[in-house]
Backbone as JSON, one array per atom type, in Angstrom:
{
  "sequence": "XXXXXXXXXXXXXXXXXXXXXXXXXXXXXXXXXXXXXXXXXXXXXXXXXXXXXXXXXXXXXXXXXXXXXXXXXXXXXXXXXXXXXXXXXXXXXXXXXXXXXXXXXXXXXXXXXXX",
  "N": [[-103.88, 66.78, 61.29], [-101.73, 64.33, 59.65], [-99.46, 62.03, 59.81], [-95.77, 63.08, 59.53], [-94.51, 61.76, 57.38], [-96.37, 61.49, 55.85], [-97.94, 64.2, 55.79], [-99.89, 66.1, 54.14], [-98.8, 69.02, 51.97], [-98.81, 72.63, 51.96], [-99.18, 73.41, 49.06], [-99.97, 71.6, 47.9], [-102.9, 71.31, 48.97], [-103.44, 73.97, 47.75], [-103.21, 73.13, 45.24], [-105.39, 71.82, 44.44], [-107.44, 72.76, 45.17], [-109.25, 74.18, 43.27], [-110.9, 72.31, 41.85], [-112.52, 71.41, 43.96], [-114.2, 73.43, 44.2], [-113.21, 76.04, 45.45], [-111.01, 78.0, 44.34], [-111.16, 80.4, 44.21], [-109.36, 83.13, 45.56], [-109.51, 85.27, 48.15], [-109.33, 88.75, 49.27], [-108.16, 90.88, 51.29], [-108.95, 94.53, 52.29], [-108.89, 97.72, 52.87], [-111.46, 98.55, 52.75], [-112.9, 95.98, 52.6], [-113.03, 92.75, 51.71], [-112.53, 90.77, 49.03], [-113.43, 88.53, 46.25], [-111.21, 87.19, 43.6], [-111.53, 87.72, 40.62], [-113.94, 89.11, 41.12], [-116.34, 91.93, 41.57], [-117.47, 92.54, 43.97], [-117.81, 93.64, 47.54], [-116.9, 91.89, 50.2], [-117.72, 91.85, 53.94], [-116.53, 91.03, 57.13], [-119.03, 90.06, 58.5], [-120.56, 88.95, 56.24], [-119.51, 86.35, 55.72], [-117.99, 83.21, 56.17], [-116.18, 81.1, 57.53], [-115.63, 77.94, 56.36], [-113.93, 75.76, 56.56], [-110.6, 74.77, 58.23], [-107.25, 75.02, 57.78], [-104.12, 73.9, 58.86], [-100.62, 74.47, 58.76], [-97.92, 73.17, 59.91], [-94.09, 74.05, 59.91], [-91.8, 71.75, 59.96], [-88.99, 72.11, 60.05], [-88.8, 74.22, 59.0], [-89.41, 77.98, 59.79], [-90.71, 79.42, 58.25], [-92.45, 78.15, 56.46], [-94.83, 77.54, 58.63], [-98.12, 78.07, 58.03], [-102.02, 78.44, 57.31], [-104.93, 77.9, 55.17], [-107.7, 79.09, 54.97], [-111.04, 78.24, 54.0], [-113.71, 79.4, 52.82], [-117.14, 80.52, 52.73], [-120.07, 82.95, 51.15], [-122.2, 84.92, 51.99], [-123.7, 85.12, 49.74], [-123.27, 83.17, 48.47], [-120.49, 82.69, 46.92], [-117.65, 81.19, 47.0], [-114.34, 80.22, 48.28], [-110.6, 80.81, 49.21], [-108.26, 82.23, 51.57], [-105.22, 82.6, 52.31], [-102.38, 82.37, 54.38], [-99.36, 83.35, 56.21], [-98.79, 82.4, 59.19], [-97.33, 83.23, 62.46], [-93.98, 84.26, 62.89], [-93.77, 85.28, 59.95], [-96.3, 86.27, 59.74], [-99.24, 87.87, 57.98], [-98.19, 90.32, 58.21], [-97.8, 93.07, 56.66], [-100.87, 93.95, 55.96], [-102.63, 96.05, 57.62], [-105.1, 95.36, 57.87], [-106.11, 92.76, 58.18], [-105.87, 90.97, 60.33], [-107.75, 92.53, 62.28], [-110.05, 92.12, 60.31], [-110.33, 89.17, 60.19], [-110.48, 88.21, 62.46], [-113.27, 88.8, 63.23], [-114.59, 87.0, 61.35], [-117.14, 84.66, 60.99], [-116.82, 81.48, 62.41], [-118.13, 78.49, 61.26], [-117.22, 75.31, 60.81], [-117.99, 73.12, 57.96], [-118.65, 69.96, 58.54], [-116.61, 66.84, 57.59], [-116.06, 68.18, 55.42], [-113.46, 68.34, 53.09], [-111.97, 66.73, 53.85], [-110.69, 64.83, 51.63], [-108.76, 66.32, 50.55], [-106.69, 65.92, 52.63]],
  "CA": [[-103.22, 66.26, 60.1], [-101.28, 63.14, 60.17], [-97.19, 62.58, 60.49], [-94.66, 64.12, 58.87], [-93.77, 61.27, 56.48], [-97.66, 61.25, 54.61], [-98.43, 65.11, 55.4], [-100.28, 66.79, 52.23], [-98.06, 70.45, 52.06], [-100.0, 73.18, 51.44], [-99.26, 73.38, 47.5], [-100.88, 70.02, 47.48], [-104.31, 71.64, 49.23], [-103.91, 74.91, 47.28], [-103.5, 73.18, 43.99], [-106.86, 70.83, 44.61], [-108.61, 74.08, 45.85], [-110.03, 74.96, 42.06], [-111.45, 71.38, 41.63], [-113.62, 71.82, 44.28], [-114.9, 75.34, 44.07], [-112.53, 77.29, 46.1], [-110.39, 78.19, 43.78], [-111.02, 81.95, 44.51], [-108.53, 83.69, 46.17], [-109.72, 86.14, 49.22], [-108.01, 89.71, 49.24], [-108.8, 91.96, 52.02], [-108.85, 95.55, 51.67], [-109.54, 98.8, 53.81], [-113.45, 98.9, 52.95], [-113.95, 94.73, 53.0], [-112.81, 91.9, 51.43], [-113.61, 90.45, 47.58], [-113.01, 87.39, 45.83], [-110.51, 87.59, 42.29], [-112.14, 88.18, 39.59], [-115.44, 89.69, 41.58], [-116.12, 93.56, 42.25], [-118.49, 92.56, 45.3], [-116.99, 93.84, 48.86], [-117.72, 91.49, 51.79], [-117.56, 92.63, 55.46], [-116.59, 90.33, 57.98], [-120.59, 89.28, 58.5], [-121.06, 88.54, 55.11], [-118.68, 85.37, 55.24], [-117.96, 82.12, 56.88], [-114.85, 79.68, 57.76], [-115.85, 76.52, 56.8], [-112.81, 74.76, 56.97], [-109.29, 75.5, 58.31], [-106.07, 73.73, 57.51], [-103.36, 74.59, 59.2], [-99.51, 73.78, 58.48], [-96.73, 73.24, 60.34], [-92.8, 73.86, 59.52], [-91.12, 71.01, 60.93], [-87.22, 72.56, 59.68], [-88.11, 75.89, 58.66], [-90.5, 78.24, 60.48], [-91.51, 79.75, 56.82], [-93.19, 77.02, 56.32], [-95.95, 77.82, 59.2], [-99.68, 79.0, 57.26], [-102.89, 78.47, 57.52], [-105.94, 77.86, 54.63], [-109.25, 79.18, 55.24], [-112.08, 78.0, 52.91], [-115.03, 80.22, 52.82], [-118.05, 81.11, 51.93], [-120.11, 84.23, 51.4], [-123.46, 84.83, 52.05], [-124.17, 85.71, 48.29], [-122.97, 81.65, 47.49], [-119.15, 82.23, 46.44], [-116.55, 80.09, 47.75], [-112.79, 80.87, 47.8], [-109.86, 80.58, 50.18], [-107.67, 82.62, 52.28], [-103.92, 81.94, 52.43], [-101.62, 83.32, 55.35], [-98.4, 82.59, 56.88], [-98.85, 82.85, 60.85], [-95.88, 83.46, 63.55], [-93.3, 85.72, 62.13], [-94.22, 85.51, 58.61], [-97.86, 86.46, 59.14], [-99.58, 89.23, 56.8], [-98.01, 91.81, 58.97], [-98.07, 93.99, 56.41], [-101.78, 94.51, 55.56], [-102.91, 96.14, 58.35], [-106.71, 95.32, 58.18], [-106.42, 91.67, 58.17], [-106.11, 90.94, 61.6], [-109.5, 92.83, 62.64], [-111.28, 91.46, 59.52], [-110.36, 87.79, 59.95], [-110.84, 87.71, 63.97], [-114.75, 88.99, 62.79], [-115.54, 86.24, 60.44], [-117.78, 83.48, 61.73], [-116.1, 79.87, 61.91], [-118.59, 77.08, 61.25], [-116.77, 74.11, 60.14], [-118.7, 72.03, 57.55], [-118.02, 68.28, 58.68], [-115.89, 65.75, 56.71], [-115.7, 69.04, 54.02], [-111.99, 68.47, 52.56], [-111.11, 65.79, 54.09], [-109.84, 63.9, 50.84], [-107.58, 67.07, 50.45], [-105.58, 65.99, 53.64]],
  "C": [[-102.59, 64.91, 60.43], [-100.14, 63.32, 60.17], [-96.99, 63.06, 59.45], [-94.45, 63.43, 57.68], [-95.21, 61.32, 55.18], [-98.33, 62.63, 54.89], [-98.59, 65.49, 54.51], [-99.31, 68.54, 52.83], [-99.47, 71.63, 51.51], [-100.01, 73.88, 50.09], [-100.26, 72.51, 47.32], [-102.05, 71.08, 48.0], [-104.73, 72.34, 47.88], [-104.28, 74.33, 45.79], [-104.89, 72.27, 43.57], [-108.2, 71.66, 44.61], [-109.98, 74.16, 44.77], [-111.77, 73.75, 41.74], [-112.74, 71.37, 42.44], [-114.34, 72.93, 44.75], [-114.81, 76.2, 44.96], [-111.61, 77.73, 45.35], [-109.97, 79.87, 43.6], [-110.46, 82.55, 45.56], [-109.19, 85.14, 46.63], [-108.34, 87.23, 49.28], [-108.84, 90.5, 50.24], [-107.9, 93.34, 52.18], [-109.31, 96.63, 53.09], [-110.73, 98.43, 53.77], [-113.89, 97.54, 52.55], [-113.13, 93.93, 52.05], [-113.0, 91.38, 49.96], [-112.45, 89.21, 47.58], [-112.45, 87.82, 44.48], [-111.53, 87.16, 41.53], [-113.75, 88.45, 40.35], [-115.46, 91.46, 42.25], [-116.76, 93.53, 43.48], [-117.85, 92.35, 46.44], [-117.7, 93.06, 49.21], [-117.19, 91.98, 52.69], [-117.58, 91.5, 56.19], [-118.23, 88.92, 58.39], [-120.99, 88.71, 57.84], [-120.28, 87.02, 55.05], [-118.39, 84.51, 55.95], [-116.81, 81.14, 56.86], [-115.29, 78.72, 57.67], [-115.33, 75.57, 57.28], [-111.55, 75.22, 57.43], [-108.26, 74.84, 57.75], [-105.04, 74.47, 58.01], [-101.83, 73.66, 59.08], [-98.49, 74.18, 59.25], [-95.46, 73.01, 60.06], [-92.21, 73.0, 60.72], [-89.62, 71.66, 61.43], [-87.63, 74.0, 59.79], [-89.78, 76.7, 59.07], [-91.64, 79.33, 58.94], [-92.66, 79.0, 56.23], [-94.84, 76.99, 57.07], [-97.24, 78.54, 58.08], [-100.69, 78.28, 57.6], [-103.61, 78.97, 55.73], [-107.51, 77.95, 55.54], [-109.96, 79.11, 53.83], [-113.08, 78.85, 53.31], [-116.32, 80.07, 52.19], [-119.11, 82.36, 52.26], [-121.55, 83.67, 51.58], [-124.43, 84.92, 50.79], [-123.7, 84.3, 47.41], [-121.7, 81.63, 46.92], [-118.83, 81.85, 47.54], [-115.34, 80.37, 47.55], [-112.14, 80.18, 49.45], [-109.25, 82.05, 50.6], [-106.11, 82.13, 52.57], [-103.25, 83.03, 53.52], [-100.59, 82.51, 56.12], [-98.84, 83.0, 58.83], [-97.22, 82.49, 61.36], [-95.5, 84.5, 62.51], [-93.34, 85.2, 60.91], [-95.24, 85.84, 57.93], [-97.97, 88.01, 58.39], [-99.75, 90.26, 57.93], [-98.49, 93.11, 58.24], [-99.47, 94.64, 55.68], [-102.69, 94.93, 57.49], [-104.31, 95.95, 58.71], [-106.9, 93.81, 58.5], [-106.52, 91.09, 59.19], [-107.71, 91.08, 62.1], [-110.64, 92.34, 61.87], [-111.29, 90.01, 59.81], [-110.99, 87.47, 61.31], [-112.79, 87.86, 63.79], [-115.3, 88.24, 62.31], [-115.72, 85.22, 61.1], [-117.06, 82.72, 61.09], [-117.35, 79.0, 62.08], [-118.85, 76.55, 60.1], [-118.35, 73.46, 59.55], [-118.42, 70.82, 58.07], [-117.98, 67.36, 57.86], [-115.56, 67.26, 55.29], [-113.89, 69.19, 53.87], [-111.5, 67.61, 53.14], [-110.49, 65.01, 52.97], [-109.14, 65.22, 50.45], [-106.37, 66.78, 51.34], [-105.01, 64.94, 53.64]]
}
């Protein structure tokens, strides 16, 4: 990212997200993963990290998260939102094992005019 005084926050990403066709919000579940408004489970295999973004709290450690962009093998696109350190999605206990599963490969230059 760049300094502190011209960092994008990650409102700014999330609210850009829709424009270019992530706008679907990733929920993971005991038996796999779906995108909002879609009944179709994915499984770890089925899905791909294209991009990451990751944010750092300079003041306040709330502030720490992480955007993952996706996509599925079936052609949707969506994100992933999560705080990491102590504020991560402790309490879904599947997310951990599903996220460490999903393949990462970065598109290149994809989102860069988000940052």
């Amino acid at each position: 990212m760049s300094t502190s005084k011209s960092m994008t926050t990650y409102s700014q990403v999330l609210n850009q997200l829709p424009a270019k066709g992530y706008g679907k919000e990733l929920t993971i579940r005991q038996a796999g993963a779906l995108f909002d408004g879609s009944d179709k489970i994915y499984q770890p295999e089925q899905l791909k990290i294209v991009k990451v973004y990751r944010f750092e709290g300079e003041s306040d450690p709330s502030d720490m998260a992480v955007i993952y962009l996706l996509h599925s093998d079936t052609g949707e696109k969506g994100f992933l939102l999560n705080a990491y350190g102590t504020y991560s999605d402790e309490d879904n206990q599947y997310y951990d094992d599903f996220i460490k599963r999903v393949a990462v490969e970065e598109i290149e230059g994809l989102g860069n005019d988000l940052e």
